[in-house]
C-alpha positions as CSV (number, residue, x, y, z in Angstrom):
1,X,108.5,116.6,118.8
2,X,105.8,115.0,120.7
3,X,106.3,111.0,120.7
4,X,103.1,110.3,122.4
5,X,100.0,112.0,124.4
6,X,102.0,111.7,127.8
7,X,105.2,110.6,129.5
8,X,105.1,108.9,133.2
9,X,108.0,109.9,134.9
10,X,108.4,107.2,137.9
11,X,112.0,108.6,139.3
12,X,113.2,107.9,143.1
13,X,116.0,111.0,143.0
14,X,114.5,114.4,143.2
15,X,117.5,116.1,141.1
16,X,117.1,113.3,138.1
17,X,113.4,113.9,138.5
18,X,113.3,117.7,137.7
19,X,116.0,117.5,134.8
20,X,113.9,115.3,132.9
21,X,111.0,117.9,133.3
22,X,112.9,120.4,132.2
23,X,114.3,118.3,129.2
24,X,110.8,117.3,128.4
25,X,109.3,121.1,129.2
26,X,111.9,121.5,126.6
27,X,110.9,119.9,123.6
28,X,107.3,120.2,124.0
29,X,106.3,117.1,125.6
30,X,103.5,116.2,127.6
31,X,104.5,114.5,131.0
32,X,103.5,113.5,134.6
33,X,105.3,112.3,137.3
34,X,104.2,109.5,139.7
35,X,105.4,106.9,142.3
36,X,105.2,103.3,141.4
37,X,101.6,103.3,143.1
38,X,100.4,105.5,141.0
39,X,101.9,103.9,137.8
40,X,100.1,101.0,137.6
41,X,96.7,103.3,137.4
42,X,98.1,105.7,135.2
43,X,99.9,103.2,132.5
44,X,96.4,101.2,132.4
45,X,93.9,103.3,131.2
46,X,96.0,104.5,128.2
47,X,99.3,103.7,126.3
48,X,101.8,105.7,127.3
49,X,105.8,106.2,127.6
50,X,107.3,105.8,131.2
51,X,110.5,106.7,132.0
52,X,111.3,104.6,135.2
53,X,114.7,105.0,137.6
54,X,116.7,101.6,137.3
55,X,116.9,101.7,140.9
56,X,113.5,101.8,142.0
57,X,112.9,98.1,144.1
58,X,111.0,95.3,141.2
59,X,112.0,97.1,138.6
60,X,112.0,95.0,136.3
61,X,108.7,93.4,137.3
62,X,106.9,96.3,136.8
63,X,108.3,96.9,133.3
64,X,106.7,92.9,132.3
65,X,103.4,94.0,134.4
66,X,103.3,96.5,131.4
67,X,103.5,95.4,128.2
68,X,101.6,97.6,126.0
69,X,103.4,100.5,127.6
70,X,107.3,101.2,126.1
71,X,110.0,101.7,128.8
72,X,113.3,104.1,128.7
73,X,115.3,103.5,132.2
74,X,117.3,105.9,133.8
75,X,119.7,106.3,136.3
76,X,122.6,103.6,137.3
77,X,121.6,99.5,137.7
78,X,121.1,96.6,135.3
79,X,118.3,94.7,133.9
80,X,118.6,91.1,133.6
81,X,116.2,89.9,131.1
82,X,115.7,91.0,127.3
83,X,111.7,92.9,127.7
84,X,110.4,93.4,124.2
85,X,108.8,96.5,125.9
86,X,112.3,98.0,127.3
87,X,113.3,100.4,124.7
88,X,116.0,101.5,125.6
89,X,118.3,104.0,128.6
90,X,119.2,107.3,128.7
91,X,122.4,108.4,129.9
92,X,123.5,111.3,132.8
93,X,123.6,114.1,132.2
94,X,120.5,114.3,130.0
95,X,120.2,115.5,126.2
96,X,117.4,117.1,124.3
97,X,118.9,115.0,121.1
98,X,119.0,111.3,122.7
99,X,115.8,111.8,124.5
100,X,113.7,112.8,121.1
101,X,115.1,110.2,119.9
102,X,114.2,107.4,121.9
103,X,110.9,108.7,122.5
104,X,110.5,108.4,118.2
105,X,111.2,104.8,119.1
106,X,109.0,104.1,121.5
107,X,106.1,105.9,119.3
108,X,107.1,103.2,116.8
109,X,106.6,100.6,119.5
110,X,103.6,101.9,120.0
111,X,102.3,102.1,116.1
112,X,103.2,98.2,116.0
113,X,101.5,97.1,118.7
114,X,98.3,95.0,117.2
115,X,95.4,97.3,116.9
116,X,97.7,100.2,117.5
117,X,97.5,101.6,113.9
118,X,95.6,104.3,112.8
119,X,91.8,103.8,111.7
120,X,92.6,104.3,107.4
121,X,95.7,102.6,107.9
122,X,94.5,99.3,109.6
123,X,91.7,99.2,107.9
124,X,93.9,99.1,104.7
125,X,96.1,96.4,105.7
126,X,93.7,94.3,106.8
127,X,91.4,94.8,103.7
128,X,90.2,91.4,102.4
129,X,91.6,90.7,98.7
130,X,88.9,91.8,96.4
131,X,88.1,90.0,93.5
132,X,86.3,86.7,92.0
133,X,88.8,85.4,89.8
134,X,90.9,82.5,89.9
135,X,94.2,83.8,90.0
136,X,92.7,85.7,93.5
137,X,91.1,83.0,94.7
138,X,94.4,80.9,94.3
139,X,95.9,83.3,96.4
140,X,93.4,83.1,98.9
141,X,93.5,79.3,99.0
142,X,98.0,80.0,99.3
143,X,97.5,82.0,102.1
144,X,94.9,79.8,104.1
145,X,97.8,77.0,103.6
146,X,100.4,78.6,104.9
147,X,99.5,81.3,107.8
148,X,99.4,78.8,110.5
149,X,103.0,77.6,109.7
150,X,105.9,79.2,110.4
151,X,107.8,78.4,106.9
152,X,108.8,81.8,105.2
153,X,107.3,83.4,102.6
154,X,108.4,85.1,99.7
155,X,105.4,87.4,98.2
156,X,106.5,87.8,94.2
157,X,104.5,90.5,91.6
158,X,104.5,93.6,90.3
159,X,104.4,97.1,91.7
160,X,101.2,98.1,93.0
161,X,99.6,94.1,93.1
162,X,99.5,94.5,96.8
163,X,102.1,92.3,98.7
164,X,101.5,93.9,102.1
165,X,98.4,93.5,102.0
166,X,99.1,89.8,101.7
167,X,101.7,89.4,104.2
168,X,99.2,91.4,106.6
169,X,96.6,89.3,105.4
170,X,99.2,86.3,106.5
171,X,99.9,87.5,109.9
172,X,96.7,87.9,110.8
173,X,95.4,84.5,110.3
174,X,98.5,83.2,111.8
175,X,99.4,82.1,115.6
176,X,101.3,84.9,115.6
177,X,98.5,87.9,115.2
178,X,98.5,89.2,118.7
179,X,102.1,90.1,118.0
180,X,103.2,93.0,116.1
181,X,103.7,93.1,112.7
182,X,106.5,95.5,111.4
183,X,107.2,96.0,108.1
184,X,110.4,97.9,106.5
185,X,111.2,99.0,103.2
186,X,114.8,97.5,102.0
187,X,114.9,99.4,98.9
188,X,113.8,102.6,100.9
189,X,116.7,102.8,103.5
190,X,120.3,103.8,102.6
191,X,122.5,100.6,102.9
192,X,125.1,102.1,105.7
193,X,121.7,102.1,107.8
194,X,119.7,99.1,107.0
195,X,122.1,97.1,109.5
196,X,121.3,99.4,112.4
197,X,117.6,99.6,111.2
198,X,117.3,95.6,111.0
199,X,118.8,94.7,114.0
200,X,119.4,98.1,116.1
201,X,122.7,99.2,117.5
202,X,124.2,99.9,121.1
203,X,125.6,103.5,122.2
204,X,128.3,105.0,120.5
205,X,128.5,102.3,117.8
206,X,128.9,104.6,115.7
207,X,128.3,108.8,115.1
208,X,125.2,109.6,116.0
209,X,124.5,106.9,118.0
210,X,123.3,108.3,121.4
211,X,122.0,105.7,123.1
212,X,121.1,101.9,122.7
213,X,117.8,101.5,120.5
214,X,115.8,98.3,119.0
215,X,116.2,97.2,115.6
216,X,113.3,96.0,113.6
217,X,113.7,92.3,114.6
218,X,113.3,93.3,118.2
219,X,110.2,95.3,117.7
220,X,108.8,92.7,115.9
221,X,109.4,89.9,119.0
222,X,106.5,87.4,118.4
223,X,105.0,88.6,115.4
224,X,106.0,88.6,111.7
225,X,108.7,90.8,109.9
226,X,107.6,92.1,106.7
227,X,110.8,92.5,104.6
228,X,109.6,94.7,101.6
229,X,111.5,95.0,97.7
230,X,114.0,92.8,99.6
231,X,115.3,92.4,96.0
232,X,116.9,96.1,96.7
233,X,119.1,94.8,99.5
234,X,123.0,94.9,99.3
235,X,124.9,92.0,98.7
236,X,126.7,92.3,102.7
237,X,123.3,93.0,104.2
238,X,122.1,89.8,102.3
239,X,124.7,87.9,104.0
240,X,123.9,89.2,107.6
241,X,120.1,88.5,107.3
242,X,121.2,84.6,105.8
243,X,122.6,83.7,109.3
244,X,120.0,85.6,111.0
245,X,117.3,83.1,108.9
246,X,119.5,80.1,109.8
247,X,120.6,80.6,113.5
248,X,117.7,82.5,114.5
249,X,120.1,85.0,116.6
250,X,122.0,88.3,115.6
251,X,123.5,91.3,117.2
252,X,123.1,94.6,117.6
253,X,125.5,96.9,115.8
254,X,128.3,97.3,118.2
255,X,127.7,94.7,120.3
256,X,128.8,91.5,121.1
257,X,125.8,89.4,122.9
258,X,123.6,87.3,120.8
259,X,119.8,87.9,120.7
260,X,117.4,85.1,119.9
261,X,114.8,86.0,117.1
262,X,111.7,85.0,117.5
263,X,110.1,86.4,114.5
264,X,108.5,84.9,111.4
265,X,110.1,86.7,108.2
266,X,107.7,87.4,105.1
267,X,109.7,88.9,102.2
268,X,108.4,90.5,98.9
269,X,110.0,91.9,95.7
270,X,108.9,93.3,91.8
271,X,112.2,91.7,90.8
272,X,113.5,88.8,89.4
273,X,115.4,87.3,91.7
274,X,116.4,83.7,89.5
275,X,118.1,86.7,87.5
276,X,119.1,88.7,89.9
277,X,121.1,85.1,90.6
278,X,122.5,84.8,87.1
279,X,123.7,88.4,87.1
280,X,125.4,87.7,91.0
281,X,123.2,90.3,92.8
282,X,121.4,88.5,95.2
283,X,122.5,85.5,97.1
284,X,121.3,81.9,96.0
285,X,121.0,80.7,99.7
286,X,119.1,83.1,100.6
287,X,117.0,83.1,97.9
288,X,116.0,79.2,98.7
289,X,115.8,80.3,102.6
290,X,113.1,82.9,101.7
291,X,111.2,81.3,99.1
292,X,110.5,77.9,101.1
293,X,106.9,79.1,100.0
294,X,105.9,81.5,96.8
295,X,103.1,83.2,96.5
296,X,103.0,85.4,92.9
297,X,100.3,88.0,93.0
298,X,98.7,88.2,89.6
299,X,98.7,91.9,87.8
300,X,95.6,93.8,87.1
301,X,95.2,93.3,83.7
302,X,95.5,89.2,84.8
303,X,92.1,89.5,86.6
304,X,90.4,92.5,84.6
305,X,87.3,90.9,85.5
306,X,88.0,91.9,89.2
307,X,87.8,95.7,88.3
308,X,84.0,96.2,89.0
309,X,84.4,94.7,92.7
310,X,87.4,96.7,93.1
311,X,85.8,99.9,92.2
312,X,83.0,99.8,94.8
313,X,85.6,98.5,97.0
314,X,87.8,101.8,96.5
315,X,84.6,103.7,96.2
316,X,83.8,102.7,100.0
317,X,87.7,103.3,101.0
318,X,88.0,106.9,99.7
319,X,84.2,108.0,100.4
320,X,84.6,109.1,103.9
321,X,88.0,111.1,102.8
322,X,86.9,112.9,100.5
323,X,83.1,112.9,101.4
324,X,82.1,112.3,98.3
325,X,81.0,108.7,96.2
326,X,81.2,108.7,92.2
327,X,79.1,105.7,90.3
328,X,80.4,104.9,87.2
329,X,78.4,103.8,84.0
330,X,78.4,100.2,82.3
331,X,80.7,101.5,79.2
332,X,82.9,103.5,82.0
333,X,83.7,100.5,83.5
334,X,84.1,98.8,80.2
335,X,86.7,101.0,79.2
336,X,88.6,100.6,82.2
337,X,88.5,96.7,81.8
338,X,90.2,97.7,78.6
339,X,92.8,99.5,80.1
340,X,96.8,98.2,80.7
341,X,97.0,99.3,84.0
342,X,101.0,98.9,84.6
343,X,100.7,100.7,87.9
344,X,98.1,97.8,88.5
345,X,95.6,98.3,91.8
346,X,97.4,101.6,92.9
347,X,96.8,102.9,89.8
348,X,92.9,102.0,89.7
349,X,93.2,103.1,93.3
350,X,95.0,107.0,92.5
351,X,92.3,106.9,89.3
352,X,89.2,106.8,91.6
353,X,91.0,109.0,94.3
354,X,91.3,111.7,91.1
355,X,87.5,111.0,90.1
356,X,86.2,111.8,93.4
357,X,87.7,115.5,93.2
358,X,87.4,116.2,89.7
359,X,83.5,114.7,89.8
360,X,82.2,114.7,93.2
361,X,78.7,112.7,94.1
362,X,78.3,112.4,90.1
363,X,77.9,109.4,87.4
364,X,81.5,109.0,85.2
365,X,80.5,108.0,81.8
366,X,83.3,107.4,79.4
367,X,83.5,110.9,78.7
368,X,84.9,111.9,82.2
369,X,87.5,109.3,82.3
370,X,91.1,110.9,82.0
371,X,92.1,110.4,77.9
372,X,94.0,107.7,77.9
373,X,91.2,105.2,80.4
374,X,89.2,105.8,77.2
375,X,88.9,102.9,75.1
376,X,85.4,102.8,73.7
377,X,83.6,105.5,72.4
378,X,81.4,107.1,74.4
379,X,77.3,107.7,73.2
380,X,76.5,111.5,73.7
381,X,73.9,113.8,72.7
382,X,74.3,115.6,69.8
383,X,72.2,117.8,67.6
384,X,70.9,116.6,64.1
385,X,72.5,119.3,61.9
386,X,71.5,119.6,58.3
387,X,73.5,117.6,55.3
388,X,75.1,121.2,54.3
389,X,76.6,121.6,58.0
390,X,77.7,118.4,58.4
391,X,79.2,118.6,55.2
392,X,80.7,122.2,56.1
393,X,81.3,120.7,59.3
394,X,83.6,118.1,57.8
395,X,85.5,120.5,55.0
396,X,86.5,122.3,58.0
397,X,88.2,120.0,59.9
398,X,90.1,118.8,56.9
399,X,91.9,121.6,56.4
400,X,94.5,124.1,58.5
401,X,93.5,126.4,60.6
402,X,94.7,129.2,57.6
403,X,92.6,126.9,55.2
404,X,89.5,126.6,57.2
405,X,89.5,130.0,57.4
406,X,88.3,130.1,54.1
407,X,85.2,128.7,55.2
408,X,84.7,130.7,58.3
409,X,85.2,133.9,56.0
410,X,83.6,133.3,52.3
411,X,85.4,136.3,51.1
412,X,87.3,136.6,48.0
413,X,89.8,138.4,50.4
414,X,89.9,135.4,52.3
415,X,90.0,133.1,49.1
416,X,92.9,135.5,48.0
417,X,94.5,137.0,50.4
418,X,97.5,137.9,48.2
419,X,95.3,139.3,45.6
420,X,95.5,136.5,43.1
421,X,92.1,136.3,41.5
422,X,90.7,137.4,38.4
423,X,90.4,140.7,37.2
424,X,86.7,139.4,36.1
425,X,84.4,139.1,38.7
426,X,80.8,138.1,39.1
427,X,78.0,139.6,40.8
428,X,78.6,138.7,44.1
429,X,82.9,139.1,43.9
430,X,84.2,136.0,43.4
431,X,87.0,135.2,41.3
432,X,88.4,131.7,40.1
433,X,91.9,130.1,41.1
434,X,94.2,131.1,38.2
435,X,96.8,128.1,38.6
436,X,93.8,125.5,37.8
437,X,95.1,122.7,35.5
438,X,94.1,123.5,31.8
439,X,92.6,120.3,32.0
440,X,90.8,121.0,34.9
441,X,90.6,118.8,38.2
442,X,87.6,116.2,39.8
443,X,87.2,118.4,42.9
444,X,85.2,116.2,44.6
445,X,86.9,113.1,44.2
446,X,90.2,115.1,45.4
447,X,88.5,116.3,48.7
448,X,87.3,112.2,49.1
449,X,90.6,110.7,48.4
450,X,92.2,113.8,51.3
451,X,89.1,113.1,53.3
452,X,89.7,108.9,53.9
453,X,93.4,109.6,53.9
454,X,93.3,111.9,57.4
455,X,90.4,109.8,58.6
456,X,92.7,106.6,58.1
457,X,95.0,108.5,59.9
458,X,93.3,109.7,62.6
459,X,91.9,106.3,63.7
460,X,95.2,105.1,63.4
461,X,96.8,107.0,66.0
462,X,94.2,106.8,68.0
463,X,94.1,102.4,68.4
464,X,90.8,103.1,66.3
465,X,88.4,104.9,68.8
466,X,86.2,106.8,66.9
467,X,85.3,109.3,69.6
468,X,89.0,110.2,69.9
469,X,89.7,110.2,66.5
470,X,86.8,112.6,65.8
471,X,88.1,115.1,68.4
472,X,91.9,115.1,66.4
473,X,89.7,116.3,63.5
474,X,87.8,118.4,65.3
475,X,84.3,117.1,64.2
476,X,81.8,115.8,66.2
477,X,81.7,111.9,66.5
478,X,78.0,111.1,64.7
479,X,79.9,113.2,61.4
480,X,82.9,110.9,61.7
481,X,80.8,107.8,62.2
482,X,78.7,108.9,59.1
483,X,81.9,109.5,56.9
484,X,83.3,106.6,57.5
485,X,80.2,104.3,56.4
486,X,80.0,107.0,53.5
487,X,83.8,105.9,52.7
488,X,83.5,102.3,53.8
489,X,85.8,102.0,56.4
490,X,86.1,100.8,59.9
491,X,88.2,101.3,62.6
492,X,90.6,98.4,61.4
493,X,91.0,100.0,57.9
């Protein structure tokens, strides 16, 4: 595993000194070692790790001098002060497993420090809310109200309504947006780890724990905590975080000194947390500690009217990944205004993703949409056939396959294929059905009455798009279209 582009090792003993280069030689992992007057040189022109001997003189100086650099100490001594920057120590003799691990956690610092994030990825959380709307613009005006304050803030709305984006969104118009923002996923983390993820742990605390690492309230020292589906948190890790948000001071797992938190906490949840109440899985005090100020994101189909602005938006987003742009037609995008969307923006957002493969540099009409985005019918080009193959046209798409075969093959075979037709034939072979009423039957008043039946039926189960309907019956849309006025209906009969 490489953790980062290099490693400084700054180490005063020799021996110490060429058993981490073989450790790191080891497992792949770019390194250099320096004195401490070559550090300063080296650590400034880029990020980088540094493993630095606790016994070198100003130790702890140097490490403060530093801060957009992570620190792992080695060898015997003692910091003083709490650095947001110290990661952690490792431990003689030296261990392939500990020292991946820590260097994992100092890539992590490194990912959260502000402006550290990768180019798609920071420019995605710090995308401006698109959109026009009220609802939007409320949310706007609820964010410009409370990102200077330190009051928590609970984020409610559906899947997909983008909540991070808002809590990014709230962290970097705050006082706080030089400092890091670290979100975590509580529904995402198995509960016997969330502790040791929230608040870190010390070695040996428990299996597996190798060394002493930073939980996510340390990392994010001086910025905001983004608390994601905290809805999904267990009832004891609910408890833990309460006195956390009321004393402002936890613990690592497995130890026993206090840490001050200085971290703002923005939570955000799908769920119904008043119910959640009722039904005794979440906490009432914490519930009222979070949500000292709400901010419900409204769904997509709550600000339809946002979609076109959100589609050049995701347009512009996906273009240089997929080097490709789609334009979409006025009825395309009057379809998707039509559309549910329960998997609300990051549904729009997979759609467009999906249109940009399947019709590269191209214009989506209605037609290209996936089947169930159509909602209108779509105006295509279509030959003007004669009233006998329209007509045809339609008998065959009444019938079965077996039955339209009939049609395809005029045959008496075909007509017959049991041999049940009359012995008398006329000039060209054709018989006459031998089980015809003696009374005989209105032929084309039966075909009408079968015709408007499956045509009621067909717009039916298809929420009365025409275009839709006429591909179930396998005729082309202008026949349907001229049935139905022939018949008299609509696409509410």
């Amino acid at each position: 595993m490489q953790a980062s582009n290099s490693v400084l090792v700054c180490e005063s003993d020799q021996e110490r000194a060429k058993q981490l280069e073989t450790v790191l030689g080891f497992i792949g992992q770019q390194f250099n070692v320096c004195n401490t007057d070559e550090l300063s040189a080296l650590a400034s022109n880029a990020d980088k790790v540094v493993l630095i001997s606790k016994q070198l003189e100003d130790v702890q100086s140097i490490i403060a001098k530093h801060p957009h650099c992570p620190f792992l100490t080695v060898g015997e001594g003692s910091i003083v002060e709490v650095l947001p920057n110290l990661i952690g120590h490792l431990d003689l003799p030296f261990n392939y497993e500990q020292l991946t691990q820590l260097l994992h956690h100092c890539d992590a610092y490194l990912t959260h420090l502000p402006g550290k994030a990768s180019p798609a990825k920071s420019e995605r959380l710090r995308q401006n809310l698109i959109g026009k709307g009220i609802a939007i613009q409320e949310v706007r005006h609820l964010i410009e109200q409370v990102a200077t304050k330190e009051a928590n803030v609970l984020i409610l709305g559906e899947s997909g309504t983008g909540k991070e984006v808002v809590a990014k969104a709230i962290h970097d118009h705050s006082v706080r947006s030089e400092g890091p923002f670290v979100p975590i996923n509580c529904g995402a983390i198995p509960p016997d780890l969330l502790e040791s993820e929230l608040f870190g742990h010390e070695k040996g605390a428990f299996t597996g724990a190798f060394a002493m690492r930073k939980g996510r309230f340390e990392l994010a020292e001086g910025g905001t905590l983004f608390l994601d589906e905290i809805g999904d948190m267990p009832m004891p890790m609910q408890v833990k975080l309460l006195r956390v948000l009321q004393e402002r001071q936890f613990e690592r797992v497995g130890g026993s000194k206090a840490i001050t938190a200085n971290v703002r906490v923005v939570a955000a949840t799908h769920r119904q947390l008043e119910r959640m109440i009722e039904q005794e899985k979440f906490r009432e005090d914490l519930y009222y500690r979070l949500n000292v100020f709400p901010i419900e994101m409204p769904s997509l189909r709550e600000r339809q009217d946002d979609i076109p602005l959100l589609l050049q938006e995701l347009v512009n987003r996906h273009e240089d990944e997929h080097s490709a742009v789609v334009r979409f037609t006025q009825r395309a995008v009057e379809s998707l205004m039509q559309h549910q969307w329960p998997g609300n923006v990051r549904e729009l957002s997979n759609l467009v993703e999906r249109l940009l493969i399947l019709h590269p540099d191209q214009i989506v009409d209605v037609n290209d949409l996936p089947p169930k985005y159509r909602h209108i019918d779509a105006e295509t080009f279509e030959p003007n056939y004669s009233p006998e193959l329209a007509e045809r046209d339609a008998l065959l798409a009444i019938f079965s396959d077996e039955d339209a075969s009939v049609f395809s093959d005029p045959s008496p075979e075909a007509l017959f294929p049991d041999g049940e037709q009359d012995q008398e034939l006329d000039e060209e072979g054709w018989g006459t059905v031998q089980q015809l009423p003696d009374e005989g039957v209105n032929l084309k008043e039966l075909l009408a009455d079968l015709e408007v039946d499956l045509i009621r039926q067909a717009l039916e189960q298809q929420d009365g798009v025409v275009a839709r309907a006429a591909e179930q019956l396998g005729m082309r849309r202008t026949t349907l279209v001229e049935k139905m006025r022939k018949y008299g209906l609509n696409k509410d009969s």
